[in-house]
C-alpha positions, -999 to +999 in steps of 0.1 A: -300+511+332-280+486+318-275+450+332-241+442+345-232+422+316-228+441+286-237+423+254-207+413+234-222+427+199-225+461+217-207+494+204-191+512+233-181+542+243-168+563+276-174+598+286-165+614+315-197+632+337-196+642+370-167+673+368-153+688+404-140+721+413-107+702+427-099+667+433-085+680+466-099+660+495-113+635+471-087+606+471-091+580+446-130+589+440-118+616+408-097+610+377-083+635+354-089+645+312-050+643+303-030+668+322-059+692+319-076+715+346-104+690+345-112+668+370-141+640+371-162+615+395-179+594+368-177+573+334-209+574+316-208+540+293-230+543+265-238+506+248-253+509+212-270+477+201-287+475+166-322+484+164-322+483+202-324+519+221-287+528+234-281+516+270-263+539+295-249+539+330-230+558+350-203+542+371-183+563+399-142+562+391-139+540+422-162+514+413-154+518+370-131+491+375-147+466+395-170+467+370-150+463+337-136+433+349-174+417+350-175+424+308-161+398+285-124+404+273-132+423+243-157+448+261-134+450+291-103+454+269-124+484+251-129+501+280-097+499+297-080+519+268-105+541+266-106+553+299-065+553+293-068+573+265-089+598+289-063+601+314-031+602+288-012+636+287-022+658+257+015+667+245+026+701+233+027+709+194+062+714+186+060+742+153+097+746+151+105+768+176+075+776+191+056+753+220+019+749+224+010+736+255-020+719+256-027+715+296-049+745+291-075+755+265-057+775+233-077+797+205-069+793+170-075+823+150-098+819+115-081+836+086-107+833+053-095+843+022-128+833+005-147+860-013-183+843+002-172+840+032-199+834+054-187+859+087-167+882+070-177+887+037-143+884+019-130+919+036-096+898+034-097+886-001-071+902-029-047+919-001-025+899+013-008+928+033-037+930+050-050+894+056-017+893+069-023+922+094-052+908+109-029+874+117-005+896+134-034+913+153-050+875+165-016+862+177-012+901+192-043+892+208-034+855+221-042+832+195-018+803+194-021+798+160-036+816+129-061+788+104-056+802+069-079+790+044-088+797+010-119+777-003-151+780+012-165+753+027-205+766+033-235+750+022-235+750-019-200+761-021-185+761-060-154+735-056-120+755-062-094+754-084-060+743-066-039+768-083-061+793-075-064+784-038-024+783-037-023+816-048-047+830-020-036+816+009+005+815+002+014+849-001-001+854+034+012+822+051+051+835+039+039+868+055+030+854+090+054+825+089+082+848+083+074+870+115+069+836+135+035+833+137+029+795+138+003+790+107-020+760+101-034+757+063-074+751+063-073+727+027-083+694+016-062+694-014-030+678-011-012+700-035-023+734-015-008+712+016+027+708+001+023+747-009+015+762+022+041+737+040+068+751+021+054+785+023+060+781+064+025+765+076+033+741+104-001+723+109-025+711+081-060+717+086-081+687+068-120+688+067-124+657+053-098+641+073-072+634+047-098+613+028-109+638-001-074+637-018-058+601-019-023+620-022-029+637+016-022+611+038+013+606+022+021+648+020+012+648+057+029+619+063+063+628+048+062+667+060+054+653+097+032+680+107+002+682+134-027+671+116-065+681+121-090+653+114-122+668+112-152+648+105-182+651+079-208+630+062-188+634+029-154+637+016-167+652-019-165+683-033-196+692-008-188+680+027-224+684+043-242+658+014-253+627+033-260+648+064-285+625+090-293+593+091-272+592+125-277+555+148-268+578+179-246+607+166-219+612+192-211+576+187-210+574+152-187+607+150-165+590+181-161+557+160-154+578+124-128+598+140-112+566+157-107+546+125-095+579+113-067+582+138-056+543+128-057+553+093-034+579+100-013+558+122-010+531+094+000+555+071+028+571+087+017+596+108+024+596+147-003+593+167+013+621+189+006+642+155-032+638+156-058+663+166-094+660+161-125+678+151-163+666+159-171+687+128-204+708+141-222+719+113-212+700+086-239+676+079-254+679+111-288+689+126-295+714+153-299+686+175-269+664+162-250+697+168-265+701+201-259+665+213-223+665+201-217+700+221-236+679+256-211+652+254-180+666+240-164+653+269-168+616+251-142+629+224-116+629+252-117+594+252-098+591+216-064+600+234-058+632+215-062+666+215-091+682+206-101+712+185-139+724+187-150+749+164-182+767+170-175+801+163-203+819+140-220+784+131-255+782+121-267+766+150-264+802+171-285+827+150-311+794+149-317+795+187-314+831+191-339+849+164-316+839+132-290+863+143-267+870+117-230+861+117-223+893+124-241+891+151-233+856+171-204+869+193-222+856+225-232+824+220-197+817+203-182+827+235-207+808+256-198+775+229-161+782+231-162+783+274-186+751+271-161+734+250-129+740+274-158+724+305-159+698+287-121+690+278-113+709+238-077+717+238-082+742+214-110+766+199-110+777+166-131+812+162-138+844+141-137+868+173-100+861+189-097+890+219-130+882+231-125+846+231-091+849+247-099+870+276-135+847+284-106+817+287-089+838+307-113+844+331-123+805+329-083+794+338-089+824+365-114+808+380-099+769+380-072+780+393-085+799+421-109+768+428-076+745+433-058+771+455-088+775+478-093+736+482-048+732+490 
């Protein structure tokens, strides 16, 4: 339990535990992720010292601020903004002229146009008539928007050309983008960005978080698109080197993706641009990935949306008899309904009916919850 006095060294951080059906009846005892379905009757504040265990307590929303004002000003300044950054509205992506609304939980669909592809084997590789058919069938089937990539990004992975990568993914993106499906481009390489922007992509897709090309954060800047900030323990050519070595791995991910978002704020791009990604997998243990699933909720408190992806991932066929890709459609619907508990604005995945109508049945049930409690 930690003392009432925080120690001024400590690095904090603010999730919120304690979720309720409805905040109906409860007056001034809940608070609210954004202008989500999500409703909440706790802060957990997690205090990481240096080679000290973390310290942790759990405040109620009634007594959270009571108990700020005990902490010096920098602590108590800290914790103020993050619990605003909690409660700020999630705006809508504007991609021209379509809205996504993000009060409720969106899918992304995954589009690979990578020959070693680990889920799909490549069946989309060489055709882009028909990687551009199965887009049309994801947004068909409610996605929101369609994640076209072109390099592979697995464990081992040969680093690819960027003309080569231009000339997989834009064919397809001028195929969807024409029809107006809004497109995102999965890249890293600030020259495939400019490509696919001008082949009609509206949000760029970044797993090293516009720090593996120094010529990103500029492209994005100028273009003014949604961004995705996704982090990993290396912006090389293989994002999953340095994996481990972790002080407490939700914080260290929190605190990589917040400098992130001031980087890209310094550089040009509005904040109300920024959308983040906790990254599971890359670099990441079955635990790390594990922990960071438990208290997603933690990422809410960076004040921007956020994307979870979990479909297919490694971590599935490990706790369920090394189940293939293939063969890991439950758990990455069971990850995908975790991640809207626990506040993810959107959910990238393989498998975009199934996904769609298990978020269907989760807004069902939220919204029947509320109605019953008015």
């Amino acid at each position: 339990m930690i003392t009432d006095q925080i120690p001024d060294d400590a690095r904090l951080t603010l999730r919120p535990v304690g979720f309720v059906d409805t905040p109906v009846g409860l007056d001034g005892r809940t608070a609210r992720i954004g202008n989500s379905l999500l409703w909440f009757q706790s802060y957990e504040v997690v205090a990481i010292r240096r080679n000290m265990p973390p310290l942790r307590r759990q405040l109620s929303v009634e007594e959270f601020a009571g108990w700020v004002s005990q902490q010096s000003e920098p602590l108590s300044e800290r914790l103020a903004r993050l619990a605003a950054n909690i409660a700020a509205p999630r705006q809508p992506l504007q991609l021209g002229a379509r809205t996504i609304r993000l009060d409720t939980p969106q899918v992304m669909g995954i589009l690979n146009l990578t020959p070693d592809s680990f889920s799909d084997g490549g069946k989309h590789v060489g055709d882009a008539a028909a990687a551009a058919d199965a887009g049309f069938a994801m947004t068909a089937a409610g996605a929101a928007l369609v994640d076209v990539g072109g390099e592979s990004t697995r464990p081992g992975a040969e680093r690819l050309w960027e003309g080569d990568e231009i000339a997989r993914v834009v064919p397809v993106i001028e195929r969807l983008a024409a029809s107006g499906v809004p497109v995102s481009v999965d890249t890293r390489k600030a020259a495939v960005m400019e490509a696919a922007l001008a082949a009609g992509a509206s949000v760029v897709n970044d797993i090293s978080a516009l720090l593996h090309d120094p010529r990103s954060m500029d492209v994005v800047a100028k273009a003014g698109c949604p961004v995705i900030l996704m982090h990993a323990p290396s912006t090389g050519d293989d994002p999953h080197e340095n994996r481990g070595g972790y002080t407490d791995v939700a914080t260290d991910v929190f605190e990589w993706l917040e400098a992130r978002i001031a980087a890209c704020e310094a550089g040009g791009i509005a904040r109300d641009k920024i959308i983040v990604d906790p990254g599971l997998g890359f670099g990441k243990s079955l635990t790390d990935n594990l922990t960071l699933i438990n208290r997603l909720a933690l990422f809410s408190a960076l004040g921007v949306p956020l994307l979870f992806g979990g479909s297919r991932k490694r971590m599935i066929g490990a706790l369920s008899n090394e189940a293939p890709a293939s063969d890991r459609l439950g758990g990455s619907i069971t990850l995908a309904v975790k991640a809207a508990e626990l506040g993810a604005q959107m959910v990238r995945v393989h498998d975009v009916p199934e996904t769609v109508q298990a978020l269907h049945i989760w807004r069902g049930l939220r919204d029947t919850a509320l109605a019953a409690a008015g």
